[in-house]
C-alpha positions in Angstrom: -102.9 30.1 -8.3 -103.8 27.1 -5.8 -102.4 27.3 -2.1 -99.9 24.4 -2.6 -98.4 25.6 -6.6 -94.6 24.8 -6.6 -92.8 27.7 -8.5 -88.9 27.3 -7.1 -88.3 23.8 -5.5 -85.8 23.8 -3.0 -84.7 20.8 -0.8 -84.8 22.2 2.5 -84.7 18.9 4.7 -85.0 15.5 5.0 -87.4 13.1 7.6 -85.0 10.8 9.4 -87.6 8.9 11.4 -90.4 8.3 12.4 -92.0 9.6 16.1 -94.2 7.9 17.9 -97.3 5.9 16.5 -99.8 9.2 15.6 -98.5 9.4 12.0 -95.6 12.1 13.0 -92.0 12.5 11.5 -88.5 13.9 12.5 -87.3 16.3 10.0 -83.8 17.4 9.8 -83.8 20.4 8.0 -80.8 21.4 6.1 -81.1 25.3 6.1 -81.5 28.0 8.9 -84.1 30.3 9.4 -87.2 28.3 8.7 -87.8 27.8 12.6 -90.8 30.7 12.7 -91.5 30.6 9.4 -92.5 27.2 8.8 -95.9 26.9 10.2 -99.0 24.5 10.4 -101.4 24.9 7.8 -98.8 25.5 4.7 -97.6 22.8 2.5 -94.5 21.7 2.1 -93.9 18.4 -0.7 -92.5 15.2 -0.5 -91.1 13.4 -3.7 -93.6 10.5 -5.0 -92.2 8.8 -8.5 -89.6 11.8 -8.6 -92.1 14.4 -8.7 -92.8 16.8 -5.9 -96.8 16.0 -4.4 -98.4 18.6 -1.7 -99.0 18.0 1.7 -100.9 20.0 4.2 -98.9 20.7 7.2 -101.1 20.0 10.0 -98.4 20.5 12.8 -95.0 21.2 13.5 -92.8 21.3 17.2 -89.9 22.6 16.5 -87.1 20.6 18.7 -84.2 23.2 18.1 -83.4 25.7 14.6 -82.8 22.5 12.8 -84.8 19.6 14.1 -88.7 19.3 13.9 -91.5 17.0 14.6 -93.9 17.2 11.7 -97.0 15.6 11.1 -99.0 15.8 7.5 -102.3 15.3 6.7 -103.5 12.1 5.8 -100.7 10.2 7.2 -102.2 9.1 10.5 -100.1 5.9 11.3 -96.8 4.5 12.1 -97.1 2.4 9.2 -97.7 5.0 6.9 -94.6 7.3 8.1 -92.1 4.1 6.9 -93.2 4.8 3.5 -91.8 8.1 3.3 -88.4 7.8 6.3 -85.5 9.3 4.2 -87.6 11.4 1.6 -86.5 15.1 1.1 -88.8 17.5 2.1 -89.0 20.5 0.0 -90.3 24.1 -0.2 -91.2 26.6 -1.9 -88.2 29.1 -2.6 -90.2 31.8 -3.5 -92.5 31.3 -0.6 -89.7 31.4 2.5 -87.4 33.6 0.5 -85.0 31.2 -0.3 -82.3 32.3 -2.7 -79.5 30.9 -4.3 -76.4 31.6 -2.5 -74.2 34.6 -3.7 -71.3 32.7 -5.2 -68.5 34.3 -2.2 -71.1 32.9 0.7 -69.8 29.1 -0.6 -66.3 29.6 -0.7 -64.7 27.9 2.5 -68.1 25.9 3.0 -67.7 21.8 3.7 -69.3 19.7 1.0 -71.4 17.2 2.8 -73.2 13.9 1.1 -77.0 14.4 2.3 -77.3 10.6 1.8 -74.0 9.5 3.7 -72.9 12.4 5.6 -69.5 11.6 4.3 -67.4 15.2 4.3 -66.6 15.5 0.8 -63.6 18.1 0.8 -64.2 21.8 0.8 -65.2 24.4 -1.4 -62.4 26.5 -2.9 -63.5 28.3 -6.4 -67.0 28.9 -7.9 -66.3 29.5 -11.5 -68.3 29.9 -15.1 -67.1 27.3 -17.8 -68.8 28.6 -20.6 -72.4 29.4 -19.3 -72.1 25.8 -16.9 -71.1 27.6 -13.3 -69.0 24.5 -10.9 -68.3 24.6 -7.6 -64.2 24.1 -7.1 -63.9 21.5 -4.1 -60.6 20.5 -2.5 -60.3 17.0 -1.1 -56.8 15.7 0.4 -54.6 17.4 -2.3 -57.1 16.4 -5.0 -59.4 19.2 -7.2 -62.6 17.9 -8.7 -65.8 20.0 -9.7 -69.6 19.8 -9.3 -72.0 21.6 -11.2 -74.1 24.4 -9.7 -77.9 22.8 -10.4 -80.1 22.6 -8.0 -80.3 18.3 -8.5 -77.0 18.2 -7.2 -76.6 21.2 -4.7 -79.7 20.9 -2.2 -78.7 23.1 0.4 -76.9 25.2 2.6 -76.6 25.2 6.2 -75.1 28.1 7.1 -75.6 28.2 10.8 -72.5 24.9 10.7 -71.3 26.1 7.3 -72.3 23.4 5.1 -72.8 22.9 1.9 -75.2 19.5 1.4 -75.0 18.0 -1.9 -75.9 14.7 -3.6 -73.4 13.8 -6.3 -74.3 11.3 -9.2 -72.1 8.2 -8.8 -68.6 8.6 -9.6 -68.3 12.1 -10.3 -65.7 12.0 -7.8 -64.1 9.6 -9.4 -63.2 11.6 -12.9 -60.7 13.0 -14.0 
């Protein structure tokens, strides 16, 4: 099995700018715990035409649990960075022990929008409609549901209890 094989994606942060002119990148990770575990020298995988392509991690300076500076191999400029500024970074699952949620650790969690930050209502019910498990979210007296997939449901940040999603466009919007 090669160093750098993907066997359970996870989106575990996103880079929200660039630092400095040396080819480095803030991260905001959306997940606890990876502070210690994350280390240079392991690759982590930035989307490129949707699919997920390696990168080694050449060094990482952690600002606080959340917040890194990262810089990959073969991205040495400022110039280069900008190509990649709001990408997702994602990890291995299986690698950092990342696990889906139990279903009762996402009850009472906020639903955020990774792309806005817009709060999105709260999470009241996880329930199975026929083999399909959604997430029950209550927004300002109004129920709507998101599916539990890992394309929509990219994280959880429990240290601020969070849950960080990206919805498809309007599913907010149905009835």
């Amino acid at each position: 099995m090669p160093l750098w094989q993907l066997n359970n994606p996870v989106t575990a942060g996103k880079i929200v700018k660039s630092h400095g002119y040396l080819g480095y990148f803030r991260v905001a990770f959306l997940m606890s715990g990876l502070k210690g575990n994350l280390e240079s020298g392991e690759f982590i995988f930035l989307p490129i035409d949707k699919k997920p392509v390696p990168f080694l991690l050449e060094n990482i300076i952690w600002e606080n649990d959340d917040t890194a500076r990262l810089k990959l191999k073969g991205i040495d400029s400022d110039e280069a960075v900008k190509k990649y500024l709001e990408s997702e970074i994602i990890l291995d699952g299986e690698q950092y022990d990342i696990d889906e949620e139990e279903e009762d650790e996402l009850i009472d969690l906020e639903v955020i929008d990774v792309d806005t930050g817009a709060y999105l209502g709260r999470v009241v019910e996880v329930q199975d409609n026929n083999g399909q498990e959604l997430i029950t979210v209550s927004y300002h007296g109004a129920t709507y549901y998101i599916p539990l997939v890992d394309e929509i449901v990219l994280g959880i940040d429990d240290k601020e209890g969070k849950l960080i999603v990206r919805l498809p466009e309007g599913l907010m919007d149905l009835d």
